[in-house]
N, C-alpha and C positions, 0 to 999 in steps of 0.2 A: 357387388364389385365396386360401385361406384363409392358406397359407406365404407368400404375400406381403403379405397385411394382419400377419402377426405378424412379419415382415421389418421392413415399415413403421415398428412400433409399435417394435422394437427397436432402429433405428437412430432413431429421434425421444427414443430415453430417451438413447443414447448419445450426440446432438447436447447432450440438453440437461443433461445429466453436467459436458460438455466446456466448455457455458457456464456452469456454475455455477463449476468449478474454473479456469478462466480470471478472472472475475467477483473472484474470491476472490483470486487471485492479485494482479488490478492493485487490488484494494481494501488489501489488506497494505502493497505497494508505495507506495500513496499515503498511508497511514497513517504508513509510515515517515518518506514527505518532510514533511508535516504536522509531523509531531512533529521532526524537525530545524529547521524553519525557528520555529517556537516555544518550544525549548528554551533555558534560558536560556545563556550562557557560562557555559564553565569558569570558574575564577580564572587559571587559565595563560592564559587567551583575553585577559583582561581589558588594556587599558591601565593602565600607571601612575597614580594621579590626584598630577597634580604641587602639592607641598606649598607653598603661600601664603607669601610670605617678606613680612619683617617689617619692611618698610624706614622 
């Protein structure tokens, strides 16, 4: 009885291990898309701004 309460108790740290390091995982991953879709462009990204002629 006793070896399966500490069974128990050992597989519920290791569930919750497994959720934290997953957790962490898609939290990084979302951080990353985040921070791309707010980053601003390179200068190589940028368009031309085309120069006002003088007519």
């Amino acid at each position: 009885m006793t070896t399966d309460i500490a069974q128990n108790i050992a597989d519920d740290g290791a569930d919750a291990a497994e959720t934290a390091e997953t957790t962490e995982t898609v939290t990084a991953i979302g951080a990353i898309d985040i921070e791309s879709m707010v980053a601003p462009p390179s200068p190589t990204q940028l368009a031309p701004i085309p120069t006002p002629r003088a007519d």
